[in-house]
C-alpha positions as CSV (number, residue, x, y, z in Angstrom):
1,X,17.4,-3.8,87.5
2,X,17.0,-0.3,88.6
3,X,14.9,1.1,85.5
4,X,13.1,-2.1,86.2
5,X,12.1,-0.6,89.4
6,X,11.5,3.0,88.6
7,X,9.6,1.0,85.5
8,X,7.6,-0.6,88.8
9,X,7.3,2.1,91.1
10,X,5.7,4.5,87.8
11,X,3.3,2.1,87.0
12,X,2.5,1.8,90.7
13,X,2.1,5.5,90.9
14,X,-0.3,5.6,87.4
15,X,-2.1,3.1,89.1
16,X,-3.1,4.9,92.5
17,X,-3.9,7.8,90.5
18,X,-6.2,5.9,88.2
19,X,-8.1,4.2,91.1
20,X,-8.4,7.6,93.0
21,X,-9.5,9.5,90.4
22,X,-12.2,6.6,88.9
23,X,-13.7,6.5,92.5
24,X,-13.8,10.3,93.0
25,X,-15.6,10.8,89.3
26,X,-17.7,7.7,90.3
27,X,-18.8,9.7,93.6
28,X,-19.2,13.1,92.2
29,X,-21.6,11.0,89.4
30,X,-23.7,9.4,92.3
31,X,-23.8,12.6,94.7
32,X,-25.2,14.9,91.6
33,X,-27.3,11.7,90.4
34,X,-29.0,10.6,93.2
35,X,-28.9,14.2,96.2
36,X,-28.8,16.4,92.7
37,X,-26.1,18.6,94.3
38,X,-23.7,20.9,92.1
39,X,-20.6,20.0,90.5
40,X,-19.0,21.8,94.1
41,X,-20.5,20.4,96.4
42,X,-20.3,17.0,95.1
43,X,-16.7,17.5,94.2
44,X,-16.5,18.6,98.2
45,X,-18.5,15.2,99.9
46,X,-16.3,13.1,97.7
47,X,-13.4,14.6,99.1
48,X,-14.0,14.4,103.2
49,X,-15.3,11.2,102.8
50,X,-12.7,9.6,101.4
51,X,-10.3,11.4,103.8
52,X,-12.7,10.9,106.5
53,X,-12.4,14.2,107.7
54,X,-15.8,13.9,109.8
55,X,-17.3,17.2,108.2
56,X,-20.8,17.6,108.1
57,X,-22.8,16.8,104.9
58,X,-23.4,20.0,102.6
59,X,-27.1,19.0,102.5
60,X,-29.0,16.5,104.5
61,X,-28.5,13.0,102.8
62,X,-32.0,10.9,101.9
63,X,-31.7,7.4,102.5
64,X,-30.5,6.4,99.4
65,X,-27.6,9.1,99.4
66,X,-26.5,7.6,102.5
67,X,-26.6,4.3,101.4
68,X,-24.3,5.7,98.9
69,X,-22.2,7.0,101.1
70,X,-21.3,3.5,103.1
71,X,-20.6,2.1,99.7
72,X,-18.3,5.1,98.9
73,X,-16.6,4.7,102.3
74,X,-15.8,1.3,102.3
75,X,-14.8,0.9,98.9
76,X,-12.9,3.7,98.8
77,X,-11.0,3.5,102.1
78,X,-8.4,1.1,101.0
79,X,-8.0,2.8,97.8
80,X,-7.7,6.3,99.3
81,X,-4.4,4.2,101.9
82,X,-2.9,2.9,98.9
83,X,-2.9,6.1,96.6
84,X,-1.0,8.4,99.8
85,X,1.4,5.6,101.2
86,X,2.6,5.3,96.7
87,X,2.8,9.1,96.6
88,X,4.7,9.0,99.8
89,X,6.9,6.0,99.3
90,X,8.0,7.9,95.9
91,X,8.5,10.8,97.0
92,X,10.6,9.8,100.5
93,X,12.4,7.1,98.6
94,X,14.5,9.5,96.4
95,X,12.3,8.1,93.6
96,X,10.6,11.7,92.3
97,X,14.1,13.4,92.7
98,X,15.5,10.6,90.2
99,X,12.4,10.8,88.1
100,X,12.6,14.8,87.3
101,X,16.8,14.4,87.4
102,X,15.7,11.6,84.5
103,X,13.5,14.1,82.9
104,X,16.0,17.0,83.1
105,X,18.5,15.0,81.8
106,X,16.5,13.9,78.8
107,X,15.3,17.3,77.8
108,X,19.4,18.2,77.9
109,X,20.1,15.4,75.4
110,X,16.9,16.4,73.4
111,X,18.8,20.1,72.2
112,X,22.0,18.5,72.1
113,X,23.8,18.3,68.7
114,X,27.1,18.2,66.8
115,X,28.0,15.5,69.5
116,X,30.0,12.3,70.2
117,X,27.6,9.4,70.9
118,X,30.1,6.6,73.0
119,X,28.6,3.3,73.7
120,X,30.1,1.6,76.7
121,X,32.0,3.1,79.4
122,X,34.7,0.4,79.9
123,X,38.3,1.0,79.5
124,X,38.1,2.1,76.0
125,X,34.9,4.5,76.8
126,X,36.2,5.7,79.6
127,X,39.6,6.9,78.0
128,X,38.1,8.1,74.8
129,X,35.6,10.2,76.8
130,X,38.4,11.9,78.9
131,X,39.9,12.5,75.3
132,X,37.3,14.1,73.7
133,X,36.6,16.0,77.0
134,X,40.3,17.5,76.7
135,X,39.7,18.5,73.5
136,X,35.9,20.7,74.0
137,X,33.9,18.1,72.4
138,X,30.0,17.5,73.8
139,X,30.4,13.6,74.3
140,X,27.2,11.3,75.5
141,X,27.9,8.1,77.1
142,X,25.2,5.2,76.4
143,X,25.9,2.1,79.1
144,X,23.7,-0.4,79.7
145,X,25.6,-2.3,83.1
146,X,23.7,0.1,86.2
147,X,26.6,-0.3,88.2
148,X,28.6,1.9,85.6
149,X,26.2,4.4,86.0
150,X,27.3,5.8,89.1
151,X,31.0,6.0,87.8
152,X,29.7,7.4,84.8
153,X,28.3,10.3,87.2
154,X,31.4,10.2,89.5
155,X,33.8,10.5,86.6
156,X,31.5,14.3,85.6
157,X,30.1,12.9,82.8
158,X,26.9,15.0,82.2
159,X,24.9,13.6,79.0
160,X,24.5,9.5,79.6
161,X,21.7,7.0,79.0
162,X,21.3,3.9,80.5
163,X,20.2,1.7,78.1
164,X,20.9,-0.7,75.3
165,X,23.3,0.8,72.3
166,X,21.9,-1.8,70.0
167,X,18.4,-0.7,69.8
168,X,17.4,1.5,67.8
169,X,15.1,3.8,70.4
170,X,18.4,4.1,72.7
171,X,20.5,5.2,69.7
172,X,17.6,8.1,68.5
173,X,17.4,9.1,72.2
174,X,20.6,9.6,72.2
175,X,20.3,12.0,69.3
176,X,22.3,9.3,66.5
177,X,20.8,11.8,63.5
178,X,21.8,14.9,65.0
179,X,25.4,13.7,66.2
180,X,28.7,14.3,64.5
181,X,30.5,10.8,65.2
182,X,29.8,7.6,67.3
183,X,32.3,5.4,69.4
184,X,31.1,1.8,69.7
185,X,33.5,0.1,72.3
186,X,31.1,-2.9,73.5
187,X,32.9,-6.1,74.2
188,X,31.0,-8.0,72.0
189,X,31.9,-7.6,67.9
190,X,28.7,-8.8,67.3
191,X,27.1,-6.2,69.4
192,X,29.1,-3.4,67.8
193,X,28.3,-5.1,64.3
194,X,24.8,-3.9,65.5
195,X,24.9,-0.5,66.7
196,X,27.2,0.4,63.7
197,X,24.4,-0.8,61.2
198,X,21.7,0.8,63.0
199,X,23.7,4.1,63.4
200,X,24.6,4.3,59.7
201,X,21.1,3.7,58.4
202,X,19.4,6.2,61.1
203,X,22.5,9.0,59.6
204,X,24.7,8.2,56.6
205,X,26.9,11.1,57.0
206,X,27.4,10.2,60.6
207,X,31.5,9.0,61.3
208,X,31.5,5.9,63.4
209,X,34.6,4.2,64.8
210,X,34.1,0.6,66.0
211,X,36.2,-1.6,68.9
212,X,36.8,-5.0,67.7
213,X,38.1,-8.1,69.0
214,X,38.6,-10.5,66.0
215,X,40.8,-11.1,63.7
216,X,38.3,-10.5,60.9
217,X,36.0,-8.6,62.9
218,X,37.2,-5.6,61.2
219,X,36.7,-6.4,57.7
220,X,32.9,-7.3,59.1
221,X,32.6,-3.8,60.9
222,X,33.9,-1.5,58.1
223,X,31.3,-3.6,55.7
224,X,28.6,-2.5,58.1
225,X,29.6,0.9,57.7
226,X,32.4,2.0,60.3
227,X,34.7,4.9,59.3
228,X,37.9,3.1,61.0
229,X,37.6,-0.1,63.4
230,X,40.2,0.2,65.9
231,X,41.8,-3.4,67.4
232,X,43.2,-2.7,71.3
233,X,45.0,-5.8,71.6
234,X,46.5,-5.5,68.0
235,X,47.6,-2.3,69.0
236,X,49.0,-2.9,71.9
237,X,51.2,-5.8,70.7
238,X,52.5,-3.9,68.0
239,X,52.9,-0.7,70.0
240,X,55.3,-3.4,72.6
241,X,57.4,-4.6,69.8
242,X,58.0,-1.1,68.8
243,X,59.8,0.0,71.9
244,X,62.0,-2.6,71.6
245,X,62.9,-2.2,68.6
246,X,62.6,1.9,67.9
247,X,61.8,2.7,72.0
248,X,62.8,6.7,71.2
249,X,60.7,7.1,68.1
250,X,57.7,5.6,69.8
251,X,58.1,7.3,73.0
252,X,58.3,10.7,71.1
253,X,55.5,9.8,69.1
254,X,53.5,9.0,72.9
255,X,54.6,12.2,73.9
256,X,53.1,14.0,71.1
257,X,49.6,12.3,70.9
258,X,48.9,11.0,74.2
259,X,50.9,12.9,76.4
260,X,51.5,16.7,75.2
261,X,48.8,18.8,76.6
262,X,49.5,22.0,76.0
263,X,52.9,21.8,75.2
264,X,52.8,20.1,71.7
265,X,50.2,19.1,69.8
266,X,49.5,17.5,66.7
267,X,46.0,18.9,64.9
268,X,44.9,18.9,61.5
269,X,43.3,21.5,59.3
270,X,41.0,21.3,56.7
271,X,41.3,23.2,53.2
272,X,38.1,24.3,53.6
273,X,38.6,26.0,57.1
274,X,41.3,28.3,54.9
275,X,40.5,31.4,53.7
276,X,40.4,31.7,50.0
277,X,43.3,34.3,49.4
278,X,45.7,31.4,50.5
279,X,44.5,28.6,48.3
280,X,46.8,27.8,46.0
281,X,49.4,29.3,48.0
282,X,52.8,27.1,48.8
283,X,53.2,25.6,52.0
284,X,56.6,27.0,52.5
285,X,55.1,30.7,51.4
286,X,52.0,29.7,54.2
287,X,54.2,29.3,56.8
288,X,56.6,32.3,56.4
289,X,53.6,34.8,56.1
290,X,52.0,33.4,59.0
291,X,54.9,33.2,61.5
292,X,53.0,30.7,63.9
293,X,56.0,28.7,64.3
294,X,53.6,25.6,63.5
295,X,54.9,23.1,61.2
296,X,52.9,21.7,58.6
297,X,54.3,17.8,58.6
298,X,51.9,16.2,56.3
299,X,49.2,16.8,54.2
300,X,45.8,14.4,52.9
301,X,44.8,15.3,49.4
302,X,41.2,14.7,47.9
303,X,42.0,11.7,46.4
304,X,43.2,10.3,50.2
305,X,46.6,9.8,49.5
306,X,49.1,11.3,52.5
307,X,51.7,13.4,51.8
308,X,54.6,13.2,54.7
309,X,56.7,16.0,55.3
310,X,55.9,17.6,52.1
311,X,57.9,20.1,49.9
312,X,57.6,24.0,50.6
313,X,56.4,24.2,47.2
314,X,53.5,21.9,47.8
315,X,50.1,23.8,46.6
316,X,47.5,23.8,48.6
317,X,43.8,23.3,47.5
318,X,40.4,23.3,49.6
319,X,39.9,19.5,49.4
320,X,43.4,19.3,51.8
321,X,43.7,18.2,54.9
322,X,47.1,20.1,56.6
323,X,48.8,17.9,59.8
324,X,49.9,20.6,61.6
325,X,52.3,20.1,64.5
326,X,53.6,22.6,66.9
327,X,52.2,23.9,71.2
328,X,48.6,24.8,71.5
329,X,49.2,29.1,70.9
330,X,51.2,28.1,67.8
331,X,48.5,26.0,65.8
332,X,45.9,28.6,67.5
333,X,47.7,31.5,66.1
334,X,48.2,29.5,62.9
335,X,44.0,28.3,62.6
336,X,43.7,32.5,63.5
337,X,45.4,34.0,60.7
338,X,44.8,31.1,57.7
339,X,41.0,31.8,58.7
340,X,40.9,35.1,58.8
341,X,43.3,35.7,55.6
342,X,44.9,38.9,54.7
343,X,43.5,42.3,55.4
C-alpha cells in the first residue's frame, strides 16, 4: 500500500512537471513566433505570466500577442496551481525525505557484496539476522508485509527492500549474483520453492538455505537447489524430546551454539584458509605447536564424510574442513598462527 502511494504521488509529481514544462515551451514558441522576441525574453513573459507577477511586458504586445497572452493565462493558471500545491504536498508530506532515503538506500545496496540476502523478517528472519549480525556478516533483509518495515528499521537493520522475494527484479536488486548465501524463511513452501529456483539460476555458486513446512517440502526444496532446507517445527519437536531424554547433553550443546558469546564458541576452518607449511601436518602436532588451547573436535573431508573427535595423528589436507571449539581469543589466536604459518 505504501509504495503504491509513493508509486501515486511520483507519477503525480512527473505529471505537473510535464504539463508545466509543455505550456512554458508552448509559450516561449508563440512569444518568439508571433512578437519575434529572443529566447530571454520569451523565456521571461512565460514566466510572470504564469505566476502572475503583474510585471510589465518586455516589449509592447500587438494584438495578436495579447490575444496570446489571455489564452496563455487562462490555460495555464490551473496548471501553474496544480504543479506548486504537488511540489509542495511532496515535499511537506515527508514524501521527498523518503524518496532520496529510498534512493540513498538503493545506491548502498548497489556496492554491496559478499552478503546474506534474507527473505522475510518473521521469527525465523528476525533471529537469523541477529545471528549473522553477531557474527560481522553484511545481511540484507527483503520483506514484502509494510508494517514489517518499520520493525525492520527499529530492530537497526540498515540494507532492506520492500518488495516481493519471488520476483526476479527484487532478488537482482538485492544484489542475488553478487551475494554469498541467501535465507528464504517465507511461510509459504511454495513461495520459497520460488525464490530458491530463481536465486540458483541468477548465481549457481550462491549457498541458499530454505524454511520449510512440509513433510516433503524438503525433498522439493533441495531439488530446486537449496544447500540445506531447515524444518522449525521438526526441530523443535525433536529438540523437546531430547531434554527429556539427554536434558544435560542438549543443554550443553545450547550453550555452545546458541548461547556462548564470547565465552565458547564453536567455528570451523577451512583447509584452504591454512597455510601450506602445516598441510599434511597431524592434528595432534597442529595443536601442540600452536598453543591456542582450541580443540579441534571434528573434521569434514573432501569427499563429505565427518570425522568426530578425530585421532591426533589425523593428516590434514586443503580440501578439510577443521570444527574447532574453544572461547573467541582461542580460535582467534588459533585462525592467527595456522594462517600465518611459521616464520
Amino acid at each position: 500500500m505504501k509504495q503504491k502511494r509513493e508509486k501515486s504521488a511520483l507519477d503525480d509529481l512527473y505529471l505537473a512537471g510535464a504539463l508545466l514544462f509543455t505550456v512554458m515551451i508552448a509559450g516561449i514558441v508563440g512569444y518568439r513566433l508571433i512578437e519575434g522576441y529572443s529566447f530571454l525574453d520569451s523565456l521571461y513573459m512565460v514566466v510572470i505570466t504564469l505566476a502572475t507577477i503583474g510585471f510589465n511586458e518586455v516589449h509592447p504586445l500587438s494584438d495578436p500577442g495579447k490575444y496570446f497572452t489571455i489564452i496563455l493565462i487562462v490555460s495555464s493558471f490551473g496548471i501553474f496551481g496544480y504543479a506548486v500545491s504537488t511540489i509542495t504536498r511532496f515535499i511537506m508530506d515527508g514524501r521527498f525525505k523518503d524518496f532520496y532515503q529510498l534512493k540513498k538506500l538503493h545506491r548502498m545496496i548497489k556496492h554491496t557484496d559478499n552478503h546474506v540476502i534474507v527473505c522475510g523478517y518473521g521469527r525465523n528472519g528476525s533471529q537469523a539476522c541477529r545471528e549473522l549480525s553477531q557474527h560481522d556478516q553484511t545481511v540484507l533483509v527483503i520483506e514484502l508485509k509494510e508494517s514489517v518495515i518499520s520493525r525492520i528499521k527499529e530492530d537497526g537493520i540498515k540494507l532492506f527492500l520492500h518488495g516481493d522475494a519471488t520476483l526476479d527484479s527484487v532478488l537482482e536488486n538485492a544484489g542475488v549474483r553478487t551475494a554469498r548465501a541467501l535465507i528464504t524463511t517465507l511461510p509459504s513452501d511454495a513461495d520459497n520453492t520460488f525464490v530458491v529456483l530463481t536465486a540458483r539460476d541468477l548465481n549457481p555458486d550462491l549457498t541458499i538455505i530454505s524454511r520449510a513446512s512440509g513433510n516433503y517440502s524438503d525433498i522439493k526444496l533441495k531439488r530446486a537447489g537449496a544447500n540445506n532446507v531447515i524444518m522449525p517445527d521438526k526441530l523443535g519437536g525433536i529438540h523437546m524430546a531430547k531434554l527429556v531424554v539427554q536434558p544435560d547433553v542438549v543443554e550443553f550443546i545450547d550453550n555452545i551454539l546458541l548461547f556462548g558469546g564470547t565465552k565458547v564458541r564453536l567455528e570451523e576452518i577451512h583447509g584452504s584458509e591454512i597455510n601450506a607449511c602445516f598441510l599434511e601436518w597431524s592434528i595432534g602436532n597442529l595443536q601442540a605447536s600452536a598453543g591456542s588451547g582450541a580443540s579441534i573436535i571434528g573434521i569434514k573431508t573432501a569427499k563429505g564424510e565427518y570425522l568426530y573427535n578425530p585421532s591426533p595423528e589425523e593428516r590434514i589436507t586443503c580440501d578439510d574442513k577443521l570444527f574447532v571449539l574453544g572461547t573467541a581469543d582461542q580460535i582467534d589466536k588459533l585462525k592467527s598462527i595456522v594462517q600465518a604459518g611459521i616464520e
